[in-house]
Each structure stands twice: as structure tokens, then as C-alpha cells.
N, C-alpha and C positions, 0 to 999 in steps of 0.2 A: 553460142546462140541459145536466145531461151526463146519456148514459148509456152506463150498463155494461155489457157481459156476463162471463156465469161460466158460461163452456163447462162447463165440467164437471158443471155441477148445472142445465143450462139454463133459467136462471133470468136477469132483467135487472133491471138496476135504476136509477131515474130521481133524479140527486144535485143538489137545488137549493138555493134560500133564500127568501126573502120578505123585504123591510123594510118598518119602520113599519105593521107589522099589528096587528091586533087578535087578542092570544091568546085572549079568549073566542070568537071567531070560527072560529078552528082548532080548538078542543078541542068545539063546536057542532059544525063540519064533520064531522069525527070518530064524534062521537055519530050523526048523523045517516046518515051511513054504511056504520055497521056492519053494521048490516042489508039495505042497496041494492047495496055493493060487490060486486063477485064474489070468491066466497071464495079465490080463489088469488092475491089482490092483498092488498099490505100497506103499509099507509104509517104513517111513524114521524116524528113533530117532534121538532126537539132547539132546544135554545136556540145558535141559529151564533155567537153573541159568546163560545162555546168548544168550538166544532169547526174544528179544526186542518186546515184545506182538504177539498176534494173527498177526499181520497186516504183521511181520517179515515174518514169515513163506507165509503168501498169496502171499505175493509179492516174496518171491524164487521162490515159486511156481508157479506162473502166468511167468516170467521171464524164468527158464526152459521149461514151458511149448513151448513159444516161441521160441527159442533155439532149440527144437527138430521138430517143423512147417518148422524154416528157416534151417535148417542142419547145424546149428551154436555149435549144443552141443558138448561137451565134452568127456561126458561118455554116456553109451551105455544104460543106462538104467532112467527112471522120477525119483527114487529115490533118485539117487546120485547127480543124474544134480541137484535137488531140494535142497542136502548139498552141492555141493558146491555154488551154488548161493547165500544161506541162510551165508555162512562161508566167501563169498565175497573173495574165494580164486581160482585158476585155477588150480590146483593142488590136487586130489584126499586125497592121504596121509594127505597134509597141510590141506583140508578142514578136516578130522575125527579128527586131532590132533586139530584145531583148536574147533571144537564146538560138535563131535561129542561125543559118551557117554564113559566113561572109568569105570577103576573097582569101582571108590570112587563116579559115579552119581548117588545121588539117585532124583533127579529130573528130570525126561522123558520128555520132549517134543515130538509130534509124528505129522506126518501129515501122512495122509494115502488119495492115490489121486486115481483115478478110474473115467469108463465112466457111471458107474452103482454103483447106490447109497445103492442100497441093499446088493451088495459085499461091499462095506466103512462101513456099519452099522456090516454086518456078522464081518468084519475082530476087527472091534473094539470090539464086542460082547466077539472075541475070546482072542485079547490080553486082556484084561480086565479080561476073567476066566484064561488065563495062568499068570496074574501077582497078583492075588488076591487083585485087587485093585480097585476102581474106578476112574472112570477119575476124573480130576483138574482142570478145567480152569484159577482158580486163580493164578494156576503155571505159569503163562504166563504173568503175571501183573509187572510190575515195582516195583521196593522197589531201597530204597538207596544205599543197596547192591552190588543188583543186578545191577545198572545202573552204580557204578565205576567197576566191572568186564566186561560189555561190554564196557566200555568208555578204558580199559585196553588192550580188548582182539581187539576190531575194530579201535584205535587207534585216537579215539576220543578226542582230546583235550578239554579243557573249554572255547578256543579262538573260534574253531569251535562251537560249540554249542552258544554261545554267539552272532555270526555272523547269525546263524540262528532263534535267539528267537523271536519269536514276542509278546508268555505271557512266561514270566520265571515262572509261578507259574505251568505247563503243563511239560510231557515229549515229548511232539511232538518235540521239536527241533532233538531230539536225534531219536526216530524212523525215522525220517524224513532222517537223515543222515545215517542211517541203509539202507535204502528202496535205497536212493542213491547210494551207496555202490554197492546195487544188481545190480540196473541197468547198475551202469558202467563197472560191469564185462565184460560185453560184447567187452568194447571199450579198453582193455585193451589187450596187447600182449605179 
């Protein structure tokens, strides 16, 4: 489990994963929530078999965070702003289809953001007993895999990546072009 802070908008945020979960489980947990959480907590699943490490998620997440400072957001709520940033899509529906969990994920990515770090550790404490699971950080790690399913789903060529390598033996080219991605949602219309 990692977490963040964003001095600047004092806000934290809790970047994990789940394996071999049960997504009806998560999106139950969710539902169930909505209404018990405290409203200044937000927690967002992504599908981690295409989230490009911890750094992915930090950076949707710093980038909505912005987004909701400048009145640039999209959606009305950190959650979603946070998938669609993370999905590099402007389109709510496009961003769930794109990265979001469906009935066949059993690899959870989560971020879970808040001004109070004791509500991030409660909320994890809980999805954690609702999924009888314990967190994964390694869920969030690169594998061969995993790197042509994002090179597929973010539309990453091997020309791009190649223009960005500076050690070809690292995956930084390719987060690097994830991260980019986030940030240019913005400038996009």
C-alpha cells in the first residue's frame, strides 16, 4: 500500500490492488458505501491489468485534483474525474469501458483519496474485510503482459516509445507516455 500526499490541495490518497477478487464484490462494496462513507472520501477501481504502476494512478489523481481547484472538471465527483484522467478519455462511459472493472476483472486496482488519512486507512480496512483479500501492490508492477495490453488499450506504438527511451532496459518510456496522456487531457476538446 502506498500513500500519497498533494501538499498543495491537502488532500491523500491510498494507491493499491486486489488479486483474484470478485468484481461483483467491489462494485456491492461501492454501492453499499455510498451512503456510509464520509463524504470527503473517494474511492475509484480500475481494472490493474492496465494501470501502468502506482505512478499512473498518482498522476490521474494529482491532475483531477487540479481539474476540480481550476473548474476544469468534468464530472461532479474526485472519483470519476480520477477514471477518467487515469483512462485519458473525456467521456465517462469511454473512460469505465476503457479501464474500468467489468464481470471477467479479477485484478482491482483502487485508489482511494481523502483530506483525512484515517478515513483512507478505515475505508481500506473495510474494502479489504468486504473482499476477503489483502491488498497487492505488486498488482501494479509491469510484466510483458501487461505492458502490450496497455501499449493496445492507450495506443502506444513501438515508434513512440522508442522516441522516448533513454535506457530501453526500464519501463519508464512507457509510464512516461501514460503520465503524458493524463496531462494532456486537459488540452484536448
Amino acid at each position: 500500500m502506498t500513500l500519497y500526499t498533494y501538499k498543495e490541495f491537502n488532500y491523500y490518497t491510498e494507491i493499491t490492488g486486489f488479486q483474484k477478487t470478485c468484481p461483483k464484490q467491489a462494485t456491492e462494496y461501492l454501492k453499499n458505501t455510498r451512503q456510509t462513507k464520509p463524504q470527503n472520501t473517494w474511492i475509484q477501481f480500475f481494472n490493474a491489468n492496465l494501470i501502468a504502476t502506482h505512478q499512473h494512478l498518482y498522476y490521474a489523481t494529482l491532475n483531477a485534483l487540479h481539474a476540480f481547484k481550476n473548474n476544469t472538471n468534468i464530472s461532479k465527483n474526485l472519483a470519476m474525474e480520477t477514471l477518467l484522467y487515469a483512462s485519458t478519455q473525456h467521456q465517462i462511459q469511454k473512460a469505465i469501458r476503457t479501464i474500468g472493472i467489468k464481470p471477467h476483472t479479477h485484478n482491482i486496482a483502487i485508489a482511494i483519496t481523502s483530506k483525512n488519512v484515517q478515513q483512507i486507512k478505515t475505508a481500506l480496512q473495510d474494502l479489504t474485510a468486504h473482499l476477503k483479500t489483502k491488498p497487492c501492490n505488486t498488482i501494479l508492477n509491469l510484466t510483458p503482459n501487461k505492458i502490450k495490453q496497455i501499449q493496445q488499450t492507450f495506443n502506444i506504438t513501438p515508434t513512440m516509445l522508442k522516441t522516448t527511451a533513454k535506457n530501453k532496459e526500464t519501463n519508464e518510456p512507457l509510464i512516461n507516455l501514460i503520465i503524458e496522456k493524463i496531462t494532456l487531457l486537459n488540452t484536448k476538446t
